[in-house]
Each structure stands twice: as structure tokens, then as C-alpha cells.
N, C-alpha and C positions, 0 to 999 in steps of 0.2 A: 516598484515594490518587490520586497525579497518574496522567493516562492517560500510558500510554507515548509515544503517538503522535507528542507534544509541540506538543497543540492548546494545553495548560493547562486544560482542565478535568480533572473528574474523572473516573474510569474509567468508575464506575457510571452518568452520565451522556450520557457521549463514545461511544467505543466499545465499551463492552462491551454493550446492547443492540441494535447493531447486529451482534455477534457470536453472543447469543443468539437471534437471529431476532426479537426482541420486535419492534423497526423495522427496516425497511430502508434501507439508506444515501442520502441525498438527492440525494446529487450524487457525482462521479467521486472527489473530493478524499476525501469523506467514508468513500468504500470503500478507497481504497488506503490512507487512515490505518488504517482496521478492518485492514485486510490486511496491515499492518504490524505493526499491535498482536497480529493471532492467531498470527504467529510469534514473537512473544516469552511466547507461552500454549501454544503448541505449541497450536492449534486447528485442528486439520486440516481436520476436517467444516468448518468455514467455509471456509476454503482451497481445498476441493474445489467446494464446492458455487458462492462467487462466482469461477470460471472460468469463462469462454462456454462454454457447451454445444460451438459448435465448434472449443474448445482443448483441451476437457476427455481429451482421447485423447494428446493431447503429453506429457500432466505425469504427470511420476513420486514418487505419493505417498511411496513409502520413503523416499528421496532427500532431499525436501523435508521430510519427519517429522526424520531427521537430522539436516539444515543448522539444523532450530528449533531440536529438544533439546539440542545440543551447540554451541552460540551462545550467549556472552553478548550482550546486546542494549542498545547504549547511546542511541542518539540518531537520531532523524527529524527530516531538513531537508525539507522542500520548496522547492524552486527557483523553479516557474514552473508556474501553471497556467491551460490554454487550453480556453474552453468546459466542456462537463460539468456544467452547472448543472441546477440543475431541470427546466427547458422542452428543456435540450437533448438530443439523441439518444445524442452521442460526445464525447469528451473526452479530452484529456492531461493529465500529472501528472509533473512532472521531481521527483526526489529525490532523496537520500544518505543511505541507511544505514548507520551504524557501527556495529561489532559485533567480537566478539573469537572466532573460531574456530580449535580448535586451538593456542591460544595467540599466534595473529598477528591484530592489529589491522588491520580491513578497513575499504572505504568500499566500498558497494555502488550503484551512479551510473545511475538510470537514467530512462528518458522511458515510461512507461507509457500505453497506452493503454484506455479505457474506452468502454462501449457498453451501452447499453439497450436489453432484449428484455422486449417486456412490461411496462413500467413500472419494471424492476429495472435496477440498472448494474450491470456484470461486467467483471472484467477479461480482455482480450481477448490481451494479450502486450506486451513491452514491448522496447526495442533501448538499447544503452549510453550511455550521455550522455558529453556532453563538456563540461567547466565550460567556459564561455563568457567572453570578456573580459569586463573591466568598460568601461564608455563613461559619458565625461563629460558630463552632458549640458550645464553650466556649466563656464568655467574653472576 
């Protein structure tokens, strides 16, 4: 089965070990895919657990447990991503999720932020994106 994420591998390979705790995510890109895919699993305990310890008081599990369960889940773009590698501390992750709640077809548009404590990346909070022109860089 393809991962949801839309790395094109497979699930069992991609993210879904990175959901089970088997591994931990390598890099920032690598988590916000997992974090992408556990809400089309409705996987909350990972949800919970990859927030920064000091975000983890902001986020309201019931909330987020709903926005999974009652979403259809269509497609993960990645935009743009800056730093969040291995060697690095922090990182960003611009995205577009589309998904169907409630019957209205959504883009969900945003610039997320990532951070490592201890060798682990988490997500820290993210602010809304804005598609960006395109620029030529040839005639």
C-alpha cells in the first residue's frame, strides 16, 4: 500500500514505522509526513507525543481526534523545505493538505515549524502559508 504522505513508497516502510515508534524520524520533512499520515490513521498518541513538550498544553486532543475521524484525506504537497536535516537543530516544512470535511473540500496551507530535543524532531507550531508567485528564472 502507497504511504499516504505522497513520498511514494510504501506505508510499511515510509511512515508507518516512524509512527509505530520502531524509528524515529530523520529529519523535520520526515515528521511532518508521519504527522500527516497519523491523521489519516487517526493516530493520536503519535500526534500527542511528536508536539514539543512546550506546545503540548496548546493542543486540544478531542478536537484534533475529530478534525482526523471525520476527514476524508486526499493529498500531501510539500512546498518548500528549509534546513531540518539531520545535522540540523530546526527546520521548516511549507505544505497543502487537501481533504474533504463535512462535505466541503479543503486546502490546508501551511509553513510548519520543527525542532530537536534530544536527538528527536517535534513539531513546534506552524502560521498559514501563502502560495507564492511563480518567478522565471529564464525567459
Amino acid at each position: 500500500m502507497d504511504c499516504p504522505c505522497g513520498s511514494g513508497g510504501a506505508y510499511a516502510a515510509c511512515c508507518e514505522p516512524v509512527i509505530s515508534g520502531e524509528r524515529p524520524a530523520a529529519t523535520a520533512e520526515a515528521l511532518m509526513r508521519a504527522r500527516y499520515t497519523a491523521y489519516t490513521r487517526a493516530a493520536m498518541d503519535f500526534l500527542q507525543e511528536t508536539l514539543h513538550p512546550d506546545k503540548r498544553a496548546e493542543h486540544d486532543p478531542a478536537r484534533a481526534r475529530e478534525w482526523a475521524e471525520h476527514s476524508e484525506w486526499h493529498d500531501l504537497e510539500v512546498i518548500a523545505v528549509e534546513a531540518g536535516g539531520p545535522d540540523d537543530e530546526a527546520g521548516t516544512v511549507e505544505f497543502v493538505a487537501s481533504y474533504t470535511y463535512d462535505g466541503d473540500f479543503q486546502h490546508y496551507h501551511e509553513v510548519a515549524e520543527f525542532s530537536r530535543l534530544e536527538g528527536r524532531w517535534y513539531f513546534r507550531g506552524g502560521e498559514a502559508g501563502t502560495r507564492r508567485p511563480v518567478v522565471r528564472e529564464e525567459p
